[in-house]
C-alpha positions as CSV (number, residue, x, y, z in Angstrom):
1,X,-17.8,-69.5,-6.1
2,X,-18.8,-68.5,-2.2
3,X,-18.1,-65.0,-1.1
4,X,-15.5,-64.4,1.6
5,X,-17.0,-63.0,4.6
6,X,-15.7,-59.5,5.5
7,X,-15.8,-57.7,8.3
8,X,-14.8,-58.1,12.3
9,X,-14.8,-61.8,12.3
10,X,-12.2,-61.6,9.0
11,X,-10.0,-60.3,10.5
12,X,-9.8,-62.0,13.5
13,X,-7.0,-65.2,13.4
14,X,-7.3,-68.8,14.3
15,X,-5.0,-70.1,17.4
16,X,-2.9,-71.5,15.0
17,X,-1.7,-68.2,14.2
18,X,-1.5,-66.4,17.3
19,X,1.6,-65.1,18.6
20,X,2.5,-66.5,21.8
21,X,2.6,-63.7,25.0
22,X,1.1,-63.6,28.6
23,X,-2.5,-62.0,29.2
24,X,-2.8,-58.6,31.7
25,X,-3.7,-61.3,34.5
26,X,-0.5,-63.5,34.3
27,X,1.6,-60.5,34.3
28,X,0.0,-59.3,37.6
29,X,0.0,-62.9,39.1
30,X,4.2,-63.1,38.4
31,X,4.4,-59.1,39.6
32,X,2.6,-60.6,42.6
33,X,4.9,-63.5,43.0
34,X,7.7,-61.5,42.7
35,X,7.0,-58.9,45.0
36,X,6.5,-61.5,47.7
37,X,9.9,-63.4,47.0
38,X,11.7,-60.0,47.0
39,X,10.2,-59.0,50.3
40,X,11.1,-62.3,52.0
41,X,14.5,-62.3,50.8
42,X,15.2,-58.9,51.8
43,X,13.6,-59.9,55.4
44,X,16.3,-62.7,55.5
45,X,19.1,-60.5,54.6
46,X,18.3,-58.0,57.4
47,X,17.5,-60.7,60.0
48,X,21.1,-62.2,58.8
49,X,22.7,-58.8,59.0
50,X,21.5,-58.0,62.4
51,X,22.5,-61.6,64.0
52,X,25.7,-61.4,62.3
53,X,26.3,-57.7,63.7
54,X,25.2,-58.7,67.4
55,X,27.8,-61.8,67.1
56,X,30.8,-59.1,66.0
57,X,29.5,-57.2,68.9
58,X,29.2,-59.9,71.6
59,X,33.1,-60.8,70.4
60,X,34.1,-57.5,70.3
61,X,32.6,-57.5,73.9
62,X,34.5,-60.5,75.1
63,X,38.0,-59.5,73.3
64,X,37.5,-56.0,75.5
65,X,36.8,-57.8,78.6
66,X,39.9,-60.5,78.5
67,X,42.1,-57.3,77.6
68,X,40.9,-55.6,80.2
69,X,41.4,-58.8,82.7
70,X,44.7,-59.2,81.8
71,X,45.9,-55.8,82.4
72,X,44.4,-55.4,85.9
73,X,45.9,-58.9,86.3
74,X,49.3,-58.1,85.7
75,X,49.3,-54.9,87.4
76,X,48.1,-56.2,90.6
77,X,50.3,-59.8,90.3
78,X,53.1,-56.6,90.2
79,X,52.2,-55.1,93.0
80,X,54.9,-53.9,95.3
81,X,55.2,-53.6,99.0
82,X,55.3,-50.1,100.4
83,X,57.7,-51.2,102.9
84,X,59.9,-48.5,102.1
85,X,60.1,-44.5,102.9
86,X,59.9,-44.0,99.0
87,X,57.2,-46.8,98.3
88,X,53.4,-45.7,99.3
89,X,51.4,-48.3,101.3
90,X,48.5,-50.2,99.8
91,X,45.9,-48.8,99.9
92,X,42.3,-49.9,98.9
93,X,38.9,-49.7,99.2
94,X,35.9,-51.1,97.8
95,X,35.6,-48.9,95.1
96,X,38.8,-48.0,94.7
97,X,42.7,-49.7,95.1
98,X,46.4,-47.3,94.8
99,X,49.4,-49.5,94.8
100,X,52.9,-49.2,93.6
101,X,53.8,-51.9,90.4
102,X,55.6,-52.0,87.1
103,X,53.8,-50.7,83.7
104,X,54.9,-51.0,80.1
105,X,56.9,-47.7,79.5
106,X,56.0,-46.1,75.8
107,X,59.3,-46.8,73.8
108,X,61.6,-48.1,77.0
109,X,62.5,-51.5,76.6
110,X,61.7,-52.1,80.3
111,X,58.5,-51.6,82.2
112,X,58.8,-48.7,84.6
113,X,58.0,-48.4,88.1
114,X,54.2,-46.6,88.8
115,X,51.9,-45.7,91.6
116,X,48.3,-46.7,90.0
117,X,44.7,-46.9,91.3
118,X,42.1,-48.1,89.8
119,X,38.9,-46.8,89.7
120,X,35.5,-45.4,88.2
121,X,34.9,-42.2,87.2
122,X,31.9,-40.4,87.0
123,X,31.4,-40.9,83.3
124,X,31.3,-44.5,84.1
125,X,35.0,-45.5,82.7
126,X,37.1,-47.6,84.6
127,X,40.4,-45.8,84.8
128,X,43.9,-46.9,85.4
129,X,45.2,-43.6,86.7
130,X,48.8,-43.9,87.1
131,X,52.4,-41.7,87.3
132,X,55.8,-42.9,87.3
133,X,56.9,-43.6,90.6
134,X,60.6,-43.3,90.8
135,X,62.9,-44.6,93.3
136,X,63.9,-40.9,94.9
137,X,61.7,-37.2,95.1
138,X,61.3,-35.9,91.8
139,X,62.0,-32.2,91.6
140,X,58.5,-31.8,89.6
141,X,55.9,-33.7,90.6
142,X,54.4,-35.6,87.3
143,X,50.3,-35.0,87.4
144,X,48.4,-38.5,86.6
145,X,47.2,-39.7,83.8
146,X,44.1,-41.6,83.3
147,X,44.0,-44.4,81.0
148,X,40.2,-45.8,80.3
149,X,40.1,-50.0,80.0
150,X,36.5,-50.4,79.8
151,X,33.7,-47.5,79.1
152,X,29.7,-48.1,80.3
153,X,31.2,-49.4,83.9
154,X,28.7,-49.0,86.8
155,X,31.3,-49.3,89.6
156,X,33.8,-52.0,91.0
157,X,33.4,-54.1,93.5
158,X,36.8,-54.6,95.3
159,X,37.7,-57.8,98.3
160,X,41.0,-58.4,99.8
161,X,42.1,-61.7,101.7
162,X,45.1,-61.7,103.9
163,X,47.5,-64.2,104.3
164,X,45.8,-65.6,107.7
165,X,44.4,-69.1,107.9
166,X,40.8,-69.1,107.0
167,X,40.8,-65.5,106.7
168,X,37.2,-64.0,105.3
169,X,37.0,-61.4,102.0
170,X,37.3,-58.1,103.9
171,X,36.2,-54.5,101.5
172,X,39.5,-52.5,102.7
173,X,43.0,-52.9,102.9
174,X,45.4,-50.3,104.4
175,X,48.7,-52.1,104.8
176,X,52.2,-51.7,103.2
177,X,52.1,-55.0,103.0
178,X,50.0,-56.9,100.2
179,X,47.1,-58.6,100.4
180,X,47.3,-62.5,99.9
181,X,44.7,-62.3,97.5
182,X,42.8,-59.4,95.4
183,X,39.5,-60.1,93.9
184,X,37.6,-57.5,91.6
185,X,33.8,-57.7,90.1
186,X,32.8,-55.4,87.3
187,X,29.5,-54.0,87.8
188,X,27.9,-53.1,84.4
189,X,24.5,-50.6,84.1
190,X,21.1,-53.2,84.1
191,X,20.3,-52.8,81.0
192,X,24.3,-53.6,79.4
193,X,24.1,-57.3,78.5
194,X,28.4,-58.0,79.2
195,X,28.9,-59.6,81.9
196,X,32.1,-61.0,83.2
197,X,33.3,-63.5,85.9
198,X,34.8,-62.0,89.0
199,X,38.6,-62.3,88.6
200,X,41.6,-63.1,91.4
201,X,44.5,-62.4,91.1
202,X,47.9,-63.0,94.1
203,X,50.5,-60.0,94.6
204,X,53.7,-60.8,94.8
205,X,54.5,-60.8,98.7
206,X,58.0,-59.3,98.6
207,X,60.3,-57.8,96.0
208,X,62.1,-59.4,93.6
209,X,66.1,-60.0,95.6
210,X,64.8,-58.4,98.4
């Protein structure tokens, strides 16, 4: 009968009876592998959360600017000629514009009559200062208040047409009378990327029954 060998070599198992597992190499291959797929998906979720963030900016941008159009457009389509004792003239600059016209009164179910201008203050707003005009010499005078449409303005750029034929843009108007036609640029700092068309807007020439 033959001996059975003992020893190192006994003990050791054919493949047959191996258990089945990964070796230290495939484990560091997968790590590998792994590693590389986790770092490219996390470069594509921050590359999708940036573009995604600049487009909620650029429409935040472009929902501030329209609101901001249509308010200076329906305070100047408003505006009233100073034609009488009570009613300042227009006045307006290139930088600057103060007329009389009608603003949404804070729980009145009518708009109210209000001497505006419009400008840019030094922190780079632009403002809609404005007080209620009323139709006879308050007994207190009522101090402005400032209301800010747009913030990271540079400055305005202000053009009046009259109502002559032909008549070229001109920088001022000082006239109780309105101008034919307004037109307003915003001016944003170099480096802000919003940018909006230049707007015009028409006064009314003459008050309403009058």
């Amino acid at each position: 009968m033959p001996r059975q060998k003992s020893g190192p070599r006994a003990a050791r198992c054919p493949d047959s009876c191996r258990t089945a597992g990964f070796t230290l190499l495939e484990i560091l291959v997968a790590l590998a592998v792994l590693g590389t797929l986790i770092v490219g998906l996390t470069q594509g979720v921050h590359l999708g959360v940036q573009a995604w963030d600049g487009e909620r900016r650029a429409l935040d941008a472009t929902s501030e600017l329209d609101a901001t159009d249509r308010t200076l457009r329906g305070l100047i389509e408003q505006m009233e000629p100073g034609r009488r004792v009570d009613m300042p003239d227009i006045a307006g600059t290139d930088r600057t514009l103060r007329f009389t016209t009608r603003m949404p009164a804070p729980g009145a179910p009518r708009e109210q009559r209000s001497e505006v201008m419009l400008l840019v203050d030094r922190e780079h707003r632009l403002l809609v200062r404005w007080a209620p005009s009323p139709h006879v010499e308050p007994l207190v005078r009522v101090s402005p208040v400032d209301t800010a449409l747009l913030d990271g303005v540079d400055h305005i750029q202000i053009s009046y047409q009259s109502a002559a034929l032909r008549a070229p843009w001109r920088a001022d108007w000082q006239s109780p009378v309105p101008p034919l036609l307004v037109r307003i640029r915003i001016v944003f700092a170099p480096a802000d990327p919003r940018h909006w068309p230049d707007f015009v807007a028409m006064p009314m020439r003459e008050l309403a029954g009058g």
